[in-house]
N, C-alpha and C positions, 0 to 999 in steps of 0.2 A: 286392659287397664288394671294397675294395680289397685287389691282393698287397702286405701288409708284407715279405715275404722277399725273396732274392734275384731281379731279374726274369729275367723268361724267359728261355733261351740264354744268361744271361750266365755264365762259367766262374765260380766263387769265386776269390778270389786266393790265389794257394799263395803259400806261404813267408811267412808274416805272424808277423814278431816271430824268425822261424826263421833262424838263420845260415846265407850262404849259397842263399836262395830264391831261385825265378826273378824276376826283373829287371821292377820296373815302368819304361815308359818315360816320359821327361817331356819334352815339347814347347813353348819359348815363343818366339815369333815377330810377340810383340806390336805391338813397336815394330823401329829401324833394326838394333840388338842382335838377333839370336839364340841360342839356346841349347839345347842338348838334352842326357839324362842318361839312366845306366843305374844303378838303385838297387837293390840286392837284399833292399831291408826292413834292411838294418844295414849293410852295404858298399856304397859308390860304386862301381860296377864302373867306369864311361867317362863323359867330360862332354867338350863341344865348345860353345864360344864362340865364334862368329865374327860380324864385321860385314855383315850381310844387304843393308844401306841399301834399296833397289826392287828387289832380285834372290831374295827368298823363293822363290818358285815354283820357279826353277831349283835354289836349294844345297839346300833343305829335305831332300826325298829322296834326294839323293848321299849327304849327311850321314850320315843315321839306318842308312842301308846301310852306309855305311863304318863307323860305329860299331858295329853289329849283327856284323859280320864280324870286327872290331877283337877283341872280343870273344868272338867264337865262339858268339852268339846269335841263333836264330832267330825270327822274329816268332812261329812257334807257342810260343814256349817262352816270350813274355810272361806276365807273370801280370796287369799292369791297365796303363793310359794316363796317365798326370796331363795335363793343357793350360793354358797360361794363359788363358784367356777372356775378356783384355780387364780393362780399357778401353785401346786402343791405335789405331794404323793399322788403316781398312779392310781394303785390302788384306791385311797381314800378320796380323789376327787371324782373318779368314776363313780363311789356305792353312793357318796349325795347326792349328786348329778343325776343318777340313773332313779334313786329312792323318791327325790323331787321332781324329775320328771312324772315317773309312775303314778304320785300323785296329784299333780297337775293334770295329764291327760284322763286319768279316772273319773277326776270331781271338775274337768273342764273350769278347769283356777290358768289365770297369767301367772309366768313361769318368769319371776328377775332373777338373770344373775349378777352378783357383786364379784371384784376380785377380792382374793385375799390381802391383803397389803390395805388397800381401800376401805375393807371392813378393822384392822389395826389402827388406822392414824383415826379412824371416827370416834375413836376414843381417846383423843389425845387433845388438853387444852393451850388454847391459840398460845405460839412464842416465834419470838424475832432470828430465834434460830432455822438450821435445815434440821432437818427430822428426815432420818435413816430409817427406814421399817425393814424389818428382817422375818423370813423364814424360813424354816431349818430342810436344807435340798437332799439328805443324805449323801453316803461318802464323803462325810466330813466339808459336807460341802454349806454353803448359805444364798440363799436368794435375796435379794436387794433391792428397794430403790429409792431413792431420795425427792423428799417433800419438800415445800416449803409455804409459809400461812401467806395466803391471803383475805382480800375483806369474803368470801363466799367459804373460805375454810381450808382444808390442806387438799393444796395441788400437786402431784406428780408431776415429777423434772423429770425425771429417766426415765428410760425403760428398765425392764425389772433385769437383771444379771446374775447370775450365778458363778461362785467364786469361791476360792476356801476363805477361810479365816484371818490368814496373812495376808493375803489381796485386799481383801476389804477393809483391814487397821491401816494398808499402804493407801487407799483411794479416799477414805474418810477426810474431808475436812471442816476443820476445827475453828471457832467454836461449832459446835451439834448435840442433837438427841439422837441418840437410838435405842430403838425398841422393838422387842419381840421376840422372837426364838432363843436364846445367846446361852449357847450350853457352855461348859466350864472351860473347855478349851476355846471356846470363843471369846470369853472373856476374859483369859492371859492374852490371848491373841491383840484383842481394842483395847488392853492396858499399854501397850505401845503406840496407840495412836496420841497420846499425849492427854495433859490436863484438861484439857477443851470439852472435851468430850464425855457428857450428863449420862450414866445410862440412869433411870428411874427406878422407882421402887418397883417389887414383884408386881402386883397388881395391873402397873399398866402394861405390862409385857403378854396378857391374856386376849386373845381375841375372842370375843362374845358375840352370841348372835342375839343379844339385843339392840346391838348398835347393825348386825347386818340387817335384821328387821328394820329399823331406822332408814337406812337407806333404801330397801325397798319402797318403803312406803312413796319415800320422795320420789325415786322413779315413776310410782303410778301414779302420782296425782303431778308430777311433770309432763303425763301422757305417753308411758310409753304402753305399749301393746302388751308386754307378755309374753309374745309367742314362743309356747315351749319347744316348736320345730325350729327356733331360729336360735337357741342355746348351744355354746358350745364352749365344752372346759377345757383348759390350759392345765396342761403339763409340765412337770420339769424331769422327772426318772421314775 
């Protein structure tokens, strides 16, 4: 018979819903963007956004140290991981995946992954349009896929695609948001897709891991397990 409860070794996560609980950490280093957060179920404790571009391996760890210290938090005193798991960079979705597992299975913490895309639109406010979330595939390429609001928040209609630039100004329809990755040739590119089409200011184009912490959190106290043997991240190249 299978275990429905918590799996083995894994700590339950304190401070759920409790002001003040210990600090899930959240890890995304999907793509060129990194991001990592300290969330304590109701307080942001610490967030750090910096441009990783091929340097993951090296900043990841300074990072999460300097914030951990920043803070005055010990990896024991984690309560759970969040991770983004893709779909991004080889590279960059394997070193979070692998760095958040490491520390999940160390300090026996539940292991959430979030996708990328999913951790994008969590920051983005309710609208009657679809909402296109983008990130950047390499080879000139872009990953996609389209949202649209409901009363519980933004739902995924597609599956996520991969496309160049001219594909996706041809598949777009208008009126829409889109948001997220959009380098300069992408944006002559969805300047053909017509007037319809909102892209937003810088800011909301950043994926943060205070909104993936966010979501983690929801997962745990929705009841999910954790299990960091059951994680598996999504690739594009």
């Amino acid at each position: 018979m299978g275990n429905h409860g918590q799996p083995q070794g894994l700590r339950q996560p304190r401070g759920l819903g409790q002001p003040q609980g210990l600090p899930l950490l959240a890890i995304d280093t999907a793509t060129y963007r990194a991001s990592i957060a300290l969330h304590d179920g109701v307080t942001l404790r610490g967030e750090c956004t910096w441009e990783a571009i091929n340097r993951h391996t090296v900043t990841l760890v300074p990072h999460i140290t300097e914030l951990l210290d920043e803070t005055g938090i010990t990896p024991h005193e984690l309560s759970a991981i969040a991770v983004c798991r893709g779909p991004g960079s080889y590279t960059g979705v394997r070193i979070g995946v692998a760095v958040a597992k490491g520390l999940a299975l160390s300090q026996h913490l539940p292991l959430i992954g979030i996708t990328t895309l999913d951790i994008l639109v969590a920051a983005q406010a309710p609208d009657p349009r679809p909402l296109y979330a983008l990130f950047t595939a390499g080879r000139k390429r872009v990953g996609y896929a389209r949202y649209v609001w409901q009363e519980t928040g933004w739902v995924v209609e597609t599956e996520v695609e991969v496309v160049t630039w001219a594909e996706l100004a041809e598949r777009v329809v208008t009126p829409a948001l889109i948001v997220g990755e959009i380098t300069s040739q992408g944006r002559q590119a969805l300047s053909e897709a017509g007037a319809g089409l909102e892209i937003p200011p810088a800011p909301y184009h950043l994926r943060r891991a205070g909104f993936l912490a966010e979501l983690g959190w929801a997962r745990l106290r929705a009841g999910d397990e954790g299990n960091p043997a059951q994680l598996l991240p999504l690739y594009t190249h």
